[in-house]
N, C-alpha and C positions, 0 to 999 in steps of 0.2 A: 272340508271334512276329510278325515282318516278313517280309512277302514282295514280289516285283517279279512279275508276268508278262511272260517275253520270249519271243522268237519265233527261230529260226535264220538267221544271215547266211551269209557267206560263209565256206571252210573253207581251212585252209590246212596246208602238211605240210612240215615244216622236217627239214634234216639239220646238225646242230650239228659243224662242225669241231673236233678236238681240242684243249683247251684253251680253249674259250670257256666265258665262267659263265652259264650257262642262263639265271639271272633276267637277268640284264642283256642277253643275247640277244634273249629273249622281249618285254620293254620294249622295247626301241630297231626291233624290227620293226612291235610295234603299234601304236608312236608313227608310226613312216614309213608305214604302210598305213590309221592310221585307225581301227583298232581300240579302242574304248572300255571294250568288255564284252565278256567272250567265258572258253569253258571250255579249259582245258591240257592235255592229256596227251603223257604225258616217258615212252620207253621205252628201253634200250639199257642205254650204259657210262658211267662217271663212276670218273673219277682220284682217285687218293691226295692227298692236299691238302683233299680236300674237305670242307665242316664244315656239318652240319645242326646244327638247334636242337631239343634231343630233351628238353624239358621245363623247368620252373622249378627254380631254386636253391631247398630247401626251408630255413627255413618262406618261402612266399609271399603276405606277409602284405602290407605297407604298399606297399613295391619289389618289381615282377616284376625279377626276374635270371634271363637266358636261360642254360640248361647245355649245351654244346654239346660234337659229339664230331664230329673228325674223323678222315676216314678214309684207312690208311696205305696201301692197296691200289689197284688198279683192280679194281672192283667193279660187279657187277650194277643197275641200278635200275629204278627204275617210281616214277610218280606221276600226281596230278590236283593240278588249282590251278583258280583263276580270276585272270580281269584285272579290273579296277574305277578306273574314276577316283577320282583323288585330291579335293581341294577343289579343285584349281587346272586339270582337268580331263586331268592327265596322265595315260596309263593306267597302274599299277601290277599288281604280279604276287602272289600269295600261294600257294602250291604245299606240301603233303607228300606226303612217298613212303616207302617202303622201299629201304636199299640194304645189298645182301646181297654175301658173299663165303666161299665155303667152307662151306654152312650154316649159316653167322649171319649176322643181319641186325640192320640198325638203321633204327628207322623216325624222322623228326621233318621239320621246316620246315625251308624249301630255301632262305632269307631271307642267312643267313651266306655263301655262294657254292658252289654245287653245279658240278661241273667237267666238262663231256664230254669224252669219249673214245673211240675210238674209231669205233662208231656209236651216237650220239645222236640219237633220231629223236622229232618233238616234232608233234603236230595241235592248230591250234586252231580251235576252232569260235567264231567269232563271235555273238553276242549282241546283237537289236537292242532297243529300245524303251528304255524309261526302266527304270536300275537302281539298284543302293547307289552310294555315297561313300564312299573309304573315307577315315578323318575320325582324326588322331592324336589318344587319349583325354588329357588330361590327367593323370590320376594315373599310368599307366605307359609311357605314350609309345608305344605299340602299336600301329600303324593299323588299324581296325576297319569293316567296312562297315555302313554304317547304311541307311534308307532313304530316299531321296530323293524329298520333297514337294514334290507336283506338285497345285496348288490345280484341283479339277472345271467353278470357275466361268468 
């Protein structure tokens, strides 16, 4: 296991206009404010169109291939995510949730484009000190947070 110890920043509470894609939202505000590190929560509505990644193509042996399912309704959701810099010190988004309609739900990664509608209401709590990186693996192209070494001396 890796771990970071961080501490609480600044918090912030977003209301997503209809039709904006949430991760791309969420990025392009904590690029403008500064945000490096920080926790997501997504509650509200999310449009028909929308496409989570709701597990690997099986077998997922050599090549990860994302299965993804979109969704024909407006529908209920929730989630949690984090932000994390990239290598290149961009902040990035990684987010799952459930999003339900009529008693069924589908839960996966919000990476494909997750669509608000009409109240989409988002917090995030910022994250200070030294955290991951998230770092694209090599074998499946994945970005993954690692942890960022920081020498004592």
């Amino acid at each position: 296991m890796k771990y970071s110890e961080m501490r609480p920043g600044r918090m912030f509470v977003m209301s997503l206009d209809p039709g904006e894609i949430i991760s791309e939202e969420i990025e392009n505000f904590s690029l403008e404010h500064g945000i490096v590190y920080g926790t997501v929560s997504v509650v509200g509505g999310v449009d028909g169109g929308s496409v989570l990644v709701v597990g690997p193509k099986i077998p997922a042996d050599k090549k990860i291939e994302p299965l993804k399912f979109e969704i024909d309704a407006p529908s209920e959701v929730t989630g949690f995510g984090t932000i994390f810099p990239d290598e290149s010190g961009r902040p990035t988004f990684h987010m799952h949730g459930s999003i339900g309609r009529e008693g069924r739900s589908v839960t996966g990664c919000f990476r494909e484009g997750v669509i608000a509608w009409l109240v989409t209401e988002v917090v995030i709590t910022e994250m200070k000190g030294s955290g991951p990186v998230r770092k694209k693996r090599q074998k499946d192209r994945l970005r993954v947070a690692y942890r960022r070494m920081i020498s004592a001396w």
